[in-house]
N, C-alpha and C positions, 0 to 999 in steps of 0.2 A: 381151360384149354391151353396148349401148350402154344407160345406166340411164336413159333417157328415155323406149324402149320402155314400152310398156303397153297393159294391153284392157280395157274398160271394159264394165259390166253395162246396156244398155238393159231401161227395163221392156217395151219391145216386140218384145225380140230378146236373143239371148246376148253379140256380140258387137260391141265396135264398136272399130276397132284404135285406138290411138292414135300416134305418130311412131313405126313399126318399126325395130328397130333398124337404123342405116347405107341404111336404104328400098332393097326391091331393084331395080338396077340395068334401065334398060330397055333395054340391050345387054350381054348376055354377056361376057363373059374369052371369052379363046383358049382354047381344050381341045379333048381328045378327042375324037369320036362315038362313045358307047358301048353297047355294049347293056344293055337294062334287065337288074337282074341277078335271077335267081330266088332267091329271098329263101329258102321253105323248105330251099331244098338248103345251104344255106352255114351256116358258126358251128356246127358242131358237134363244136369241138376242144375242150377244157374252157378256159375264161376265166375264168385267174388275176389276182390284183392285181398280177401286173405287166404283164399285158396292159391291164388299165385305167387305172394308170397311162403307161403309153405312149401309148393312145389320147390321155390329158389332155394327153400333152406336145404331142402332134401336133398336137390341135387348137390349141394354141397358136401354132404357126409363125406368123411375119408375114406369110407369102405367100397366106395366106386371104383370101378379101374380105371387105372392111370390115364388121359386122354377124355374120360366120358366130359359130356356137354354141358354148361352150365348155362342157369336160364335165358343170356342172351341166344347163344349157340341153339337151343332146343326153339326159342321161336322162329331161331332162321329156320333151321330145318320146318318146321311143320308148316311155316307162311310158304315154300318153295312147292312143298308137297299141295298145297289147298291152289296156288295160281299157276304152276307148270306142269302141262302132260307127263310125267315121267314115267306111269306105270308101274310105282314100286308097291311090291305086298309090304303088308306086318313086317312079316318073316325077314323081308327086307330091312327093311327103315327104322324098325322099333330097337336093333342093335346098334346100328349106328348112337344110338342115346347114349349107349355103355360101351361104348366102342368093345363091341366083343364081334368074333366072326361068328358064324352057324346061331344057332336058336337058343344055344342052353344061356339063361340067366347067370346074372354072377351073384355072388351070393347076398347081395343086400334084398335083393329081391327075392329071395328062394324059398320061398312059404306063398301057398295059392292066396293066401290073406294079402300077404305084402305086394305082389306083383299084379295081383288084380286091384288094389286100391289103386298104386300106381297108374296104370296102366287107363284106370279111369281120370285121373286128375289131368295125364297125358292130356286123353280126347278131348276134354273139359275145356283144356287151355286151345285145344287146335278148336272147338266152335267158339270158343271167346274174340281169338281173331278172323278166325270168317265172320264174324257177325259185323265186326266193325269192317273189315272191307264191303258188307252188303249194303251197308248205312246208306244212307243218300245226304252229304257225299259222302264217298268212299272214304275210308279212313285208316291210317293204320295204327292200331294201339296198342304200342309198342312197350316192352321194358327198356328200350330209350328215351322213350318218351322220361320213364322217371330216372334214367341215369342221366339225364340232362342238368341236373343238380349237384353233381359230383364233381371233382374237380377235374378238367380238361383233361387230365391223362388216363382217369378211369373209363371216361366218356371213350375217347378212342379207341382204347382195348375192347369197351363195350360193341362197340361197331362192328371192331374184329370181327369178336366172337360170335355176334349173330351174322357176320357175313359167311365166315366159316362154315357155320350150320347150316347157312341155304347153299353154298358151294358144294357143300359135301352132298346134300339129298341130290344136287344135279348130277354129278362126278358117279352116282351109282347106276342113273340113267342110261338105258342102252339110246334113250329117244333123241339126246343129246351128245352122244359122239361125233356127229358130224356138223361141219361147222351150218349155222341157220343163216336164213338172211338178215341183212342189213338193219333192221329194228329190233330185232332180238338179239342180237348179236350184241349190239351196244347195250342196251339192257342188258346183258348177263355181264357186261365188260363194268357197266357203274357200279355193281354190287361186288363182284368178282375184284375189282382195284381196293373195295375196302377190307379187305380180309388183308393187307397190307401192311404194316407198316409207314408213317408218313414219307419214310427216309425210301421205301421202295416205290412208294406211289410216284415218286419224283423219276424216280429210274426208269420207269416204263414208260417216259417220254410223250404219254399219249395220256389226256383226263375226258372222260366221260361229259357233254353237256347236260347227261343226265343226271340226277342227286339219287340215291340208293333208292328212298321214301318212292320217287318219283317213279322211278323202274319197277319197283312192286306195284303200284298202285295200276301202272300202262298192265303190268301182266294182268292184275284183276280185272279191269274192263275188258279185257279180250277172251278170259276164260269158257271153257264149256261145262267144263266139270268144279267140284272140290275136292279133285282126289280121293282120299280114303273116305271123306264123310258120302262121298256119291255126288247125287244129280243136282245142279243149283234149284233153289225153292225160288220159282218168278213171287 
């Protein structure tokens, strides 16, 4: 992801994009026509670390478009989608991966073998971390967790990019145009500062008492749903 990416806090609204990354495209890649794919019925093989690992590698190929998400960036996005109301379909959210606009796939994915493989490792990874947010306690188990090993400058960028990726799932949200109150607000603001910069977090004059971990975890104890995977299992 491209580190120019960022969203920015209006006092009159939540979101205001700023340079997305690689900006999506206003004509599609050649690909497939696929069907939307039914989200509950999929990912329900157990998702090992080395099925997460493979997803990272994957997402790495060069034949992605410019902008698409790499595995920090993809569990922001899919932790935003599993603990905030936002409403978004497939047809929605599943592009945001490949940063492409409309439905059509780009071509790494463009064989019903390759985009449904995909597409399952997806869902795989989106119940791996709902499960650890259902833990008692709640947990979030993260690909920070293992970028915590790296040297301080990749850790950061890491951050970024999965702040990015839950920025971005909100930013498509119509549930979120208007500014919430006062707890969520700050919440969206600890996560929303790390898609930053350190040199910009300073600029915005204002830090979060919250820690990013910590603002995920408050969304999950107050959820009603999982998003795409449906209804919480008591």
């Amino acid at each position: 992801m491209s580190t120019s990416s960022h969203y920015q806090f209006l006092s009159d609204g939540i979101w205001s994009q700023g340079e997305r990354a690689g900006k999506r495209r206003t004509k599609a890649s050649a690909g497939a026509d696929l069907l939307t794919p039914d989200i509950p019925q999929l990912g329900q093989a157990p998702f090992t670390a080395d099925d997460e690992q493979a997803l990272a590698q994957r997402l790495l190929d060069k034949r992605w478009p410019r902008g698409s998400l790499n595995i920090c960036g993809l569990e922001g996005l899919l932790t935003a989608l599993l603990v905030l109301p936002l409403g978004l379909r497939p047809a929605t959210w599943l592009p945001l991966i490949w940063n492409e606009p409309g439905w059509r796939v780009p071509p790494v994915l463009g064989s019903v073998e390759a985009f449904n493989h995909f597409i399952e490792a997806i869902v795989g990874f989106m119940r791996s971390i709902d499960q650890a947010l259902r833990d008692e306690p709640p947990r979030l188990a993260s690909t920070l967790v293992a970028a915590a090993g790296l040297a301080a400058a990749d850790v950061a960028q890491a951050r970024r990019d999965w702040a990015r990726g839950f920025c971005l799932a909100v930013s498509e949200s119509e549930n979120f145009k208007a500014r919430p109150d006062g707890p969520i607000y700050d919440a969206l603001f600890a996560i929303a500062v790390q898609s930053y910069p350190a040199s910009e977090q300073a600029r915005l004059g204002r830090r979060s008492a919250l820690t990013m971990e910590g603002a995920v975890l408050g969304f999950a104890k107050t959820r009603a749903t999982r998003g795409p995977l449906g209804a919480l299992i008591v």
